[in-house]
N, C-alpha and C positions, 0 to 999 in steps of 0.2 A: 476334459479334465487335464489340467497340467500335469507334465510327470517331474516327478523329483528327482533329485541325483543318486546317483549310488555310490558305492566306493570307489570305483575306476575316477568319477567325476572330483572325488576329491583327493583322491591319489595325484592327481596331475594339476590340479590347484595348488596344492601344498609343495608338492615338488617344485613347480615359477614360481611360486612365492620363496622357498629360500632360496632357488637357483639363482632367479633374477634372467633368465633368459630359457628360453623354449630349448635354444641345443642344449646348455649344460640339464635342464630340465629332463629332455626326452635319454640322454644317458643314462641320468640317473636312476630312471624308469625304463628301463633298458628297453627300449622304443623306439620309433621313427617320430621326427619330428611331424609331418604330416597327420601320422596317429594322435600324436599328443595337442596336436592344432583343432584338430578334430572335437576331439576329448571339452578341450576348452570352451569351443566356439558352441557346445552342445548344453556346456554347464552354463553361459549367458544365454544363450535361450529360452531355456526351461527357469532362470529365475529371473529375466527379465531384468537382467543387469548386466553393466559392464565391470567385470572382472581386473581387467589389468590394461592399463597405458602400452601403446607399445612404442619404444623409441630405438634412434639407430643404435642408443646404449646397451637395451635389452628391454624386460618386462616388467613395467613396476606395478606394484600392485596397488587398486582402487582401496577407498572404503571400505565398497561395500565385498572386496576381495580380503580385505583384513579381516573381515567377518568370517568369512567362509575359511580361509586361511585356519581361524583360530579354532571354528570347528571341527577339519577336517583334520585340526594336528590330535585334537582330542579323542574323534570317533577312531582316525586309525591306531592311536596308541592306547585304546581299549580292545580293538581287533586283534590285537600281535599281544595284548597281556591277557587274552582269552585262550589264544595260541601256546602261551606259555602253560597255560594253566591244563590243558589238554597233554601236552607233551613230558611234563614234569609230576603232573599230579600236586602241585602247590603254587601259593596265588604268590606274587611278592607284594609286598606294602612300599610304596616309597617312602620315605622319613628324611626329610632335609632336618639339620643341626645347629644351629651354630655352637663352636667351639664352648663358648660359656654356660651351656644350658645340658653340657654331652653327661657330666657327672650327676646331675641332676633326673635327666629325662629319660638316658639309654634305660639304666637299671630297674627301672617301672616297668618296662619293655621283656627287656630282658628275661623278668622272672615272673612276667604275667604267667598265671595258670593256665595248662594247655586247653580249657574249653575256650578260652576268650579268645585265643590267636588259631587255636588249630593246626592246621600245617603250614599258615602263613609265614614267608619268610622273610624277616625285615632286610631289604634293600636301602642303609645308612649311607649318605650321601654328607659330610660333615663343608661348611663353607660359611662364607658370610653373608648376611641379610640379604644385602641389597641382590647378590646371584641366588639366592634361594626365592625372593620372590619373584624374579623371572622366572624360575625353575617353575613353580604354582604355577605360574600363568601362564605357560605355554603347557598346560597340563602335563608336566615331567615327574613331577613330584604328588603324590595324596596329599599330604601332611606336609606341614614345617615350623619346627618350634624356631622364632624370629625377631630381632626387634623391628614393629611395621613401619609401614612408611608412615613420610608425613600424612602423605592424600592415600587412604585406601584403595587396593587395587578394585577395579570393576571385577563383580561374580568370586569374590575371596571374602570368606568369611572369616570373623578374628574374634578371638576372645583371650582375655587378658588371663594369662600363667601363674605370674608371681613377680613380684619386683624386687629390682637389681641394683645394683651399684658398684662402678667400677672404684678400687682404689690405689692410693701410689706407694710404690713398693719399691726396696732397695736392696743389693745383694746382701746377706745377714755377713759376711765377713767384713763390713767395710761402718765402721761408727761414721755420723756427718757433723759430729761433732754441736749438735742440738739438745739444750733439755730442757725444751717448749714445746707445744705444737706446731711444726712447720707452717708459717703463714706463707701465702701465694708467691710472696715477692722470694722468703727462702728456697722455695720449691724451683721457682726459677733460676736461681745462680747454679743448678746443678745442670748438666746434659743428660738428656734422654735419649732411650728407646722406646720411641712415637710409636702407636699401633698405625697399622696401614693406610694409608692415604686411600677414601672414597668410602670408609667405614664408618659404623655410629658411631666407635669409639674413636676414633680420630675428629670426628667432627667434633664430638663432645671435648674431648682433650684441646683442638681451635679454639671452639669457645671460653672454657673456664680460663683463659688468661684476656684473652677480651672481654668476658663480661665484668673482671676485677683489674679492669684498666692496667694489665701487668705485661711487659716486652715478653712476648714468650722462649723460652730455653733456646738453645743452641740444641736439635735432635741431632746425635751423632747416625743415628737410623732407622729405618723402619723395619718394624716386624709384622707380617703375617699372620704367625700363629703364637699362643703364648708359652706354648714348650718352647719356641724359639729366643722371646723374651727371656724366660727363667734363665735359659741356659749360658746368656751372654752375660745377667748382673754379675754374678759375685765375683769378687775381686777387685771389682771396681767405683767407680763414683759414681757411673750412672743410675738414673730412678726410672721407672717407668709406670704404667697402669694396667691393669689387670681386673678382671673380675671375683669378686673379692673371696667367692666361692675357690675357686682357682690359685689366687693366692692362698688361701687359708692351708690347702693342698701342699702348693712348694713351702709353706711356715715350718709345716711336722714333719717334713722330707730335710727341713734344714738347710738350704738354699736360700731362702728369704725370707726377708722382715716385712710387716706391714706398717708403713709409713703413720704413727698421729698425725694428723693435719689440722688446723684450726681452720679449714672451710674447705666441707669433704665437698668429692664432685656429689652430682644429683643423681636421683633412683631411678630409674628406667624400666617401665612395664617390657617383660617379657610376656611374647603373646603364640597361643598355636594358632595355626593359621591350615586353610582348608578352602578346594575350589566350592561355588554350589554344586560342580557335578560331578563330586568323588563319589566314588560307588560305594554305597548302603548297603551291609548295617557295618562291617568291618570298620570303618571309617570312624563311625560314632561309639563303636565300643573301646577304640585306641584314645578316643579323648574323655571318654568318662573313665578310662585306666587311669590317663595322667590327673583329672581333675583332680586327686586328692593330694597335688604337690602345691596347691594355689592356697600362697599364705600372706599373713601383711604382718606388721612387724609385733606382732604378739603370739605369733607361729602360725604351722600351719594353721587351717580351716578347709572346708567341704564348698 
């Protein structure tokens, strides 16, 4: 009968594969290289595969080593949050955010009733998309409310939140001296505060002047987060875009106006998002918490 691996076997799997090499590897596993050589050459026998390239660079990793790789990040970082759960007496949830969704999603959380969380302690992790679904995928994260990718990830399941839209927004002390709806080409004689370069919302913001055949603004900058945004418009002439929840926020704080537009950007499904192998039932009782924030534009609905 074949034998299977056990933790040792993917302890020192997982370790070359981020290492990229047996010494930084066997360090980090605070080991002998010879032990950790061992280790290796134990876990391609028993599954009858080659594991990792070995070159004079270091160790890259196979296929069918990404495979083992992805499981072995999985099985140990349920071993060390079992650990946790022993030592502390409470589980943590991971919850990735993004910024636009934090006003919306924490609060349902927050003031869930103590049978439904128990001693669970939400572990909030706030970032954007595109690092929150690496975050899922390298099983770092339970949860994360997201906007998904184009291509869904393999073994991440999605289900659609509520939909979005960013809008353009300008500091409330500064008139643009309009009393129309801003059409594209207006929008563009101002400078901006772009959202961050590698974002949805930056992409989207790229597009809507190419899709309306329009030279896009002069961005005097990027911003990160949209506290950051808020805090640089007023006083000035720059516009920027924002999630309209969000702005709604800096409107009644008095800091900003929300821009009419005569061709607003487009609505974007926000989506939670989940591996297939987060641990049941906690997992499914956090997203039938949130399920009753999923509305279309005649409000919410169930």
């Amino acid at each position: 009968m074949a034998k299977h691996l056990d933790v040792r076997h993917l302890k020192a799997v997982l370790a070359t594969a981020e290492a990229g090499s047996l010494h930084r590897a066997a360090a980090i596993l605070h080991t002998s290289q010879p032990a950790l050589s061992r280790l290796l050459r134990e876990a391609e026998e028993r599954l009858g595969q080659v594991l990792f390239e070995r070159t004079a660079k270091g160790s890259r990793v196979t296929a069918a080593g990404a495979l083992v790789e992805q499981v072995a990040r999985r099985v140990t970082s349920d071993i060390a949050r079992l650990g946790d759960l022993t030592d502390k007496a409470a589980w943590k949830l991971r919850v990735g955010c993004i910024p636009r969704a934090l006003g919306s999603v924490m609060p349902r959380l927050l003031h869930a009733p103590p049978e439904l969380l128990g001693n669970v302690e939400i572990d909030l992790q706030e970032d954007d998309s595109p690092t929150l679904s690496a975050l899922l995928q390298r099983g770092a994260l339970d949860i994360a409310i997201l906007t998904p990718p184009a291509e869904h990830l393999p073994d991440i399941l999605y289900r659609r939140f509520y939909m979005d839209r960013n809008v353009f927004v300008s500091g409330r002390t500064k008139a643009l001296g309009h009393d129309h709806p801003l059409t594209v080409d207006d929008l563009a004689r101002h400078p901006f505060v772009a959202p961050a370069a590698g974002t949805p919302s930056r992409a989207e913001f790229d597009h809507y002047w190419l899709q309306h055949a329009v030279q896009p603004p002069v961005c005097r900058m990027a911003a990160r987060t949209y506290d950051a945004i808020a805090s640089v418009l007023p006083g000035t002439q720059l516009l920027s875009v924002m999630p309209q929840q969000v702005a709604q926020r800096h409107v009644r704080g008095g800091t900003l106006r929300i821009l009419e537009v005569a061709i607003p950007l487009p609505e974007r499904p926000i989506h939670i998002a989940w591996s297939v192998h987060a641990l049941q039932p906690i997992t499914d009782q956090v997203i039938e918490r949130l399920l009753p924030l999923r509305r279309d534009d005649n409000g919410p609905k169930r």
